[in-house]
C-alpha positions in Angstrom: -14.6 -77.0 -92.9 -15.8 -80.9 -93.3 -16.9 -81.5 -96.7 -18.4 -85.0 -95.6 -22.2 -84.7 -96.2 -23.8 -84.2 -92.1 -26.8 -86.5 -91.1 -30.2 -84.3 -91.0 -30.7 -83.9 -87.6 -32.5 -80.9 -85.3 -30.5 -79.0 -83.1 -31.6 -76.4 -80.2 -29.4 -74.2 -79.7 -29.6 -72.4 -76.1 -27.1 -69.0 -75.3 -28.6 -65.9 -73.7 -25.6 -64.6 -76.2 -27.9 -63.5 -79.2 -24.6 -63.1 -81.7 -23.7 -66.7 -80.5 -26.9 -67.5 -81.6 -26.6 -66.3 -85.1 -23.0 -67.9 -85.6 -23.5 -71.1 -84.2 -27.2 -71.2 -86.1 -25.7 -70.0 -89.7 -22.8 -72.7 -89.3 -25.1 -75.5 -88.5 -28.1 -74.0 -90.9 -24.8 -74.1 -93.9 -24.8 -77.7 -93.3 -28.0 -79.0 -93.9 -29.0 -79.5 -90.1 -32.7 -77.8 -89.0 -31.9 -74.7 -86.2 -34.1 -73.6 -83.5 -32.5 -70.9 -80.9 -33.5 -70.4 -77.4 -31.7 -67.3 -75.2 -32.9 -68.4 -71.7 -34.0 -71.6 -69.9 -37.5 -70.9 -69.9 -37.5 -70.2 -73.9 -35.7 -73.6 -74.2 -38.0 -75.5 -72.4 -41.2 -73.9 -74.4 -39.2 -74.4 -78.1 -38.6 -78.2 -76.7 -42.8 -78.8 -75.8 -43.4 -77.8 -79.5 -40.6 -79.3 -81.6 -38.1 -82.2 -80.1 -34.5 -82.1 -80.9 -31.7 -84.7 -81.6 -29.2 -82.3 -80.4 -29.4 -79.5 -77.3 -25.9 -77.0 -77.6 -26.3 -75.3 -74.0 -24.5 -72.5 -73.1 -23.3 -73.9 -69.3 -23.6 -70.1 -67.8 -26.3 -67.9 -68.2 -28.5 -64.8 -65.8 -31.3 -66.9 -64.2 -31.8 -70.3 -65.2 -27.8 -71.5 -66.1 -27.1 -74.4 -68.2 -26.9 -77.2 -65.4 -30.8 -76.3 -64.1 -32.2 -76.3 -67.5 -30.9 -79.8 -68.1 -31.9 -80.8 -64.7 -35.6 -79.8 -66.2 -35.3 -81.1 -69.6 -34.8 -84.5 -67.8 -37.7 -84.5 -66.1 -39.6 -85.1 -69.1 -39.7 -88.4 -70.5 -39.3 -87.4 -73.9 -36.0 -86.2 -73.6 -34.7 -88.2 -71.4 -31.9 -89.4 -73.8 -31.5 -86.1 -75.6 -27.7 -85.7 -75.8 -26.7 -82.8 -74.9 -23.6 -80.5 -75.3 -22.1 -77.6 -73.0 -20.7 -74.3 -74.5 -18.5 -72.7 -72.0 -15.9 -70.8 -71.8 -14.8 -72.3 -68.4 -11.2 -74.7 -68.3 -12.5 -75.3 -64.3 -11.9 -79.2 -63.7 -14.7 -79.6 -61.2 -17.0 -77.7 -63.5 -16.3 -79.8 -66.1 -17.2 -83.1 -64.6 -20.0 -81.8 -63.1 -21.2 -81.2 -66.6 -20.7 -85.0 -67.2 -22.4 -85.6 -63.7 -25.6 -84.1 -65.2 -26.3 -85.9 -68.2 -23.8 -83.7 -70.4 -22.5 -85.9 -73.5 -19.7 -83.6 -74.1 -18.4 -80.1 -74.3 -16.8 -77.6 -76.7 -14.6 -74.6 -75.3 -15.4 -71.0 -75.9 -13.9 -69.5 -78.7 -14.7 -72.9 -80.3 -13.5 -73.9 -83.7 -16.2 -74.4 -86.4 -14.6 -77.8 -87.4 -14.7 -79.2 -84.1 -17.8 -78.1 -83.4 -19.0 -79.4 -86.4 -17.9 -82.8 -85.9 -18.6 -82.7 -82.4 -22.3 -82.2 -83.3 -22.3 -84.9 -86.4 -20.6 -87.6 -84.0 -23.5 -86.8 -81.6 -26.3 -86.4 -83.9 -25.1 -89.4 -85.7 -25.3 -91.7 -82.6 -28.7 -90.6 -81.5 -30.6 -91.3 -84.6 -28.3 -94.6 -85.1 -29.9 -94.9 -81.4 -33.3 -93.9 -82.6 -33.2 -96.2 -86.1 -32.3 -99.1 -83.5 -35.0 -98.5 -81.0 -37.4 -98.5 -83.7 -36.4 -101.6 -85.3 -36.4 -103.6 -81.7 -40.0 -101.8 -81.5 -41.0 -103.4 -85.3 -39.8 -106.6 -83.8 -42.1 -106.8 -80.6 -45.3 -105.3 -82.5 -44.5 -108.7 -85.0 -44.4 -110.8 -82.1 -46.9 -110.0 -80.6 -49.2 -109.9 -83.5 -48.1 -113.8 -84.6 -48.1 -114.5 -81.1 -51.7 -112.9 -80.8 -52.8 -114.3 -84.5 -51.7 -117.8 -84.1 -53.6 -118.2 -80.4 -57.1 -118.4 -81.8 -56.3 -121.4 -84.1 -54.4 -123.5 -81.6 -57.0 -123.4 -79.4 -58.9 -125.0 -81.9 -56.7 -127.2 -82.4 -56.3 -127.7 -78.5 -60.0 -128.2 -78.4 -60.8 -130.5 -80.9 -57.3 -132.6 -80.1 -58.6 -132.6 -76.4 -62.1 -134.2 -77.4 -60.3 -136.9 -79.8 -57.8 -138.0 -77.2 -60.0 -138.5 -74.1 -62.9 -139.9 -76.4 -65.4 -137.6 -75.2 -67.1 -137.0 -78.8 -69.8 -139.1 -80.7 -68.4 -140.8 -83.7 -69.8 -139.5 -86.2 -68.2 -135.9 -85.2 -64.8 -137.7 -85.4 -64.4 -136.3 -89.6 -65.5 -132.8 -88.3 -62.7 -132.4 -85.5 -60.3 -133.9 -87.4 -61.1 -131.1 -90.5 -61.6 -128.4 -87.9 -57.4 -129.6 -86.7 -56.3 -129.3 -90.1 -58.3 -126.2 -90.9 -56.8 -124.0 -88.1 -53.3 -125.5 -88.8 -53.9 -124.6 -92.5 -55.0 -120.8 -90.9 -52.0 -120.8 -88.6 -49.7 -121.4 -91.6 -51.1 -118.8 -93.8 -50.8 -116.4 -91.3 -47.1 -117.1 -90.6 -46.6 -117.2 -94.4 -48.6 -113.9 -94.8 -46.5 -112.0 -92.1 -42.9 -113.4 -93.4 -44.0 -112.3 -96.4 -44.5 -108.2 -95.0 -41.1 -108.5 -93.2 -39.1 -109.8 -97.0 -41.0 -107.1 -99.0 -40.0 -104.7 -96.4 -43.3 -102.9 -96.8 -46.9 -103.5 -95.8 -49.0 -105.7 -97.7 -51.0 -104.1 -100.9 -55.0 -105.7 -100.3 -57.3 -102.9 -102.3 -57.6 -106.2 -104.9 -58.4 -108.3 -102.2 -62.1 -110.1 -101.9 -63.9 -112.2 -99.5 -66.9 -113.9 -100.0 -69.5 -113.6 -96.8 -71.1 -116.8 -97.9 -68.0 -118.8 -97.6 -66.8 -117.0 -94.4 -70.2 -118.1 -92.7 -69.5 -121.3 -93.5 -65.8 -121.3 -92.6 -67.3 -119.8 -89.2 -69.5 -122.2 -88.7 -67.1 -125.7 -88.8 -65.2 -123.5 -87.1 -67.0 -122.7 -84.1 -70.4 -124.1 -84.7 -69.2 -127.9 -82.2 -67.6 -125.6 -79.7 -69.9 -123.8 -78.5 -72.3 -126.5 -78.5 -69.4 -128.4 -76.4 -70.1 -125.4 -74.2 -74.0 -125.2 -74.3 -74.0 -122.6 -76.5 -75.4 -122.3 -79.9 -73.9 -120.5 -83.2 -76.7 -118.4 -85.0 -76.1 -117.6 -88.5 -78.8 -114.8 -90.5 -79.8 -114.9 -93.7 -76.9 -113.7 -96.4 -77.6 -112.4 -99.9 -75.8 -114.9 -101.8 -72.3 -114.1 -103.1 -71.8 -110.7 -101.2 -68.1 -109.7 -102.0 -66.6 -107.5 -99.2 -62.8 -105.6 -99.9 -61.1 -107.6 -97.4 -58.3 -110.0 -97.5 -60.5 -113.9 -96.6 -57.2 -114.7 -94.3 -58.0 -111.4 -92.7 -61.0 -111.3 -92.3 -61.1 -114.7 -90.4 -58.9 -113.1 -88.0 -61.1 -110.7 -87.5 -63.9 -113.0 -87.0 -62.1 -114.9 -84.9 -61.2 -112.3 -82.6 -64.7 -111.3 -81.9 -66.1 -114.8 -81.0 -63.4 -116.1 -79.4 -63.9 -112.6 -77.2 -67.6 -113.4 -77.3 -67.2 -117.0 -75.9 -64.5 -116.2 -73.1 -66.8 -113.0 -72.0 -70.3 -114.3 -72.2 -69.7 -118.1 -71.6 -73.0 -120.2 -71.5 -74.6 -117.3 -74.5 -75.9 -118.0 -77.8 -73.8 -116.3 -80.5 -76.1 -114.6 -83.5 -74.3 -113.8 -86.6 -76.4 -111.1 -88.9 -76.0 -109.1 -91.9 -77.8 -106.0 -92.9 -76.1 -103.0 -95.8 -75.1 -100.3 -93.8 -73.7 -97.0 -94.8 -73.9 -96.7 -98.7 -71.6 -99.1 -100.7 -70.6 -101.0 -97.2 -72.0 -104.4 -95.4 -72.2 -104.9 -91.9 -71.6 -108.0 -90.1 -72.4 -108.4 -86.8 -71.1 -110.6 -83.7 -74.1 -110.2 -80.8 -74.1 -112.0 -77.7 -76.4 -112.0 -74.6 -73.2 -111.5 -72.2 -73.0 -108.6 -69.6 -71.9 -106.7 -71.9 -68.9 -103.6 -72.0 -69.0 -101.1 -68.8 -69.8 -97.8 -70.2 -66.9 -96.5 -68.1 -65.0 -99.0 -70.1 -65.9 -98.5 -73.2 -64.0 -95.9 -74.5 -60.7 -97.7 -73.7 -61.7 -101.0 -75.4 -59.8 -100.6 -78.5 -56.5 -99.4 -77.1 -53.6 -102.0 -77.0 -53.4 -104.2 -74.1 -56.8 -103.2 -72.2 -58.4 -106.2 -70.6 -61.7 -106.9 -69.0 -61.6 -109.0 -66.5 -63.9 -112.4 -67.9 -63.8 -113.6 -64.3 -61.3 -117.0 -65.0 -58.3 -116.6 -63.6 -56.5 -119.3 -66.1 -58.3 -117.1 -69.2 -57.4 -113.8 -68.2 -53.7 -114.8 -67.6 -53.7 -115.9 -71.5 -55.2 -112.8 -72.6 -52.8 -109.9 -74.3 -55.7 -107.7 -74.6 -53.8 -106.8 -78.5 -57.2 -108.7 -80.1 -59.7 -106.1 -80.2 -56.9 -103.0 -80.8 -55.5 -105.5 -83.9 -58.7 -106.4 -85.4 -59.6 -102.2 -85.8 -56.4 -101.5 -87.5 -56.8 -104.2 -89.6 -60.4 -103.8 -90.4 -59.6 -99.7 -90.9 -56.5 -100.5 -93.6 -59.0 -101.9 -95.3 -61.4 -99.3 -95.8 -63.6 -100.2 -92.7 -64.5 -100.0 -89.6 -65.0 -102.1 -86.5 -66.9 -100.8 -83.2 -69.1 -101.7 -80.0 -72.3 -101.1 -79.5 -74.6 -102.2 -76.2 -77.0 -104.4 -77.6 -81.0 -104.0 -77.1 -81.9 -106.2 -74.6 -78.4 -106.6 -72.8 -75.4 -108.1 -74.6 -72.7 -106.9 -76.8 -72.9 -106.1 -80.0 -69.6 -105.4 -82.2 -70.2 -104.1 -85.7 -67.9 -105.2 -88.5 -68.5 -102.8 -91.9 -66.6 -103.5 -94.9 -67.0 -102.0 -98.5 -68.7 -104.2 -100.8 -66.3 -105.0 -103.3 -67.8 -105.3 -107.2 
């Protein structure tokens, strides 16, 4: 017997033979690896919708549905599409044996079979799909990261874009010259910090720890407001701010928070271009503030509402050049971030027509 320590895996094992069962499962079970048994295709296929597997053992002929027609079903379903599989047969037959591999079949052990090599037929295979799995998820990590920087660092170069644009072709009055040229250096002092703040995730290896973090409402108004306050007016718009209790802390990262509110009025300005924005806060549920980013747009679809969260969803804002830019990740980022901090973001139709998305955050002490 291998005295090597096995990689955990889950193994479904499938033999209309019920002693077969017990041998193959006590001789996996002995080594550490989680069993589930199946003696017909059907039963395989219902043990597979509840629990997935890194490994199927099929027995290759059995009454009713044999060995080649249950794979052929197991690989209609997406989600084991790449589960290796291995035959148990007792057959030698050439032809029967590559029209195992023809099927999807990984590899085969031969009736009476030989604990050690079925043993370390089932490691080598178990081995390679979670090496598979490990690398999948990694390439996965990789994309989500680049999409968020990629998503993250587009709100603050178009600042910079916009403010750049008005310097260069002159089309600004002078004394708004100091203001464009802070607003540059702001949003390249935000796109830094958010690089720095994700290279900083990937070395720790683990996701940032904020419950100490604070942001001041008063000084995120007024970060909004040089922010976005000349371009919307640029766009015949106007940025209206409500009254804020003085020094409100919120449990929020600022950084993060600025994405946030970024996010929602860049969304605000590309969806209900030519609209005043209003900015308000009010308490909301006990211990929590609520800020909120109203405009006087058309406003979210009901039909389309209940999608507008998930990751890539996009409604149409009617500019062909804008909605070719858009990853629809901004809204479906801003929730998670906003929800691993203790709060919440959602839409609500606004009295009067408009959108109207809620921000509530704890208020930090």
């Amino acid at each position: 017997m291998p005295t090597s320590k096995n990689i955990a895996g889950r193994v479904l094992v499938v033999d209309d033979q019920p002693s077969n069962l017990r041998i193959i499962s006590a001789l996996l079970s002995r080594q550490g690896y989680t069993v589930h048994t199946a003696e017909s295709g059907e039963e395989a296929l219902e043990a597979l919708e509840r629990q997935s597997a890194d490994l199927l053992l099929l027995d290759m002929m059995m009454p009713g549905m044999d060995g080649f027609e249950l794979l052929e079903e197991v690989r209609r379903h997406p989600a084991c599409s790449s589960l290796p599989v291995v035959f148990l047969t007792a057959a030698h037959d050439r032809d029967l044996l590559l029209r195992a591999f023809d099927s999807g079949a990984v590899d085969y052990v031969t009736k009476p079979f030989m604990p050690e090599e079925l043993l370390a037929r089932v490691q080598a295979h178990i081995g390679l799909k979670l090496t598979r799995d490990r690398l999948e998820r990694v390439a996965r990590e990789r994309q989500e990261l680049v999409n968020l920087v990629a998503h993250d660092l587009k709100n603050p170069l178009s600042s910079i874009f916009f403010a750049s644009d008005l310097l260069i072709t002159g089309q600004t009055r002078e004394d708004r010259i100091p203001r464009y040229l802070q607003m540059i250096r702001d949003s390249a002092e935000d796109a830094l910090g958010y690089i720095r703040r994700y290279l900083e995730t990937q070395a720790s290896a683990r996701p940032r720890d904020d419950a100490d973090a604070r942001a001041c409402l008063a000084e995120l108004v007024q970060w909004i407001e040089r922010r976005y306050a000349l371009q919307l007016e640029e766009r015949g718009s106007r940025l209206h701010i409500g009254e804020l209790p003085a020094q409100t802390l919120v449990s929020i990262d600022a950084l993060v928070v600025r994405q946030v509110c970024e996010n929602l009025i860049s969304n605000a300005i590309k969806y209900a271009p030519g609209s005043d924005i209003e900015l308000s806060f009010r308490p909301g549920a006990p211990g929590y503030w609520q800020l909120r980013v109203e405009d006087r747009g058309p406003g979210i679809p009901p039909d389309k509402q209940s999608a507008l969260f998930t990751p890539f969803f996009r409604i149409s804002s009617g500019d062909a050049a804008t909605d070719q830019v858009s990853t629809g990740l901004g809204l479906s980022l801003a929730r998670q971030i906003v929800a691993a901090s203790g709060g919440e973001l959602r839409y609500e139709d606004r009295d009067g027509g408009g959108a109207s998305f809620v921000l509530e955050l704890r208020q930090a002490h």
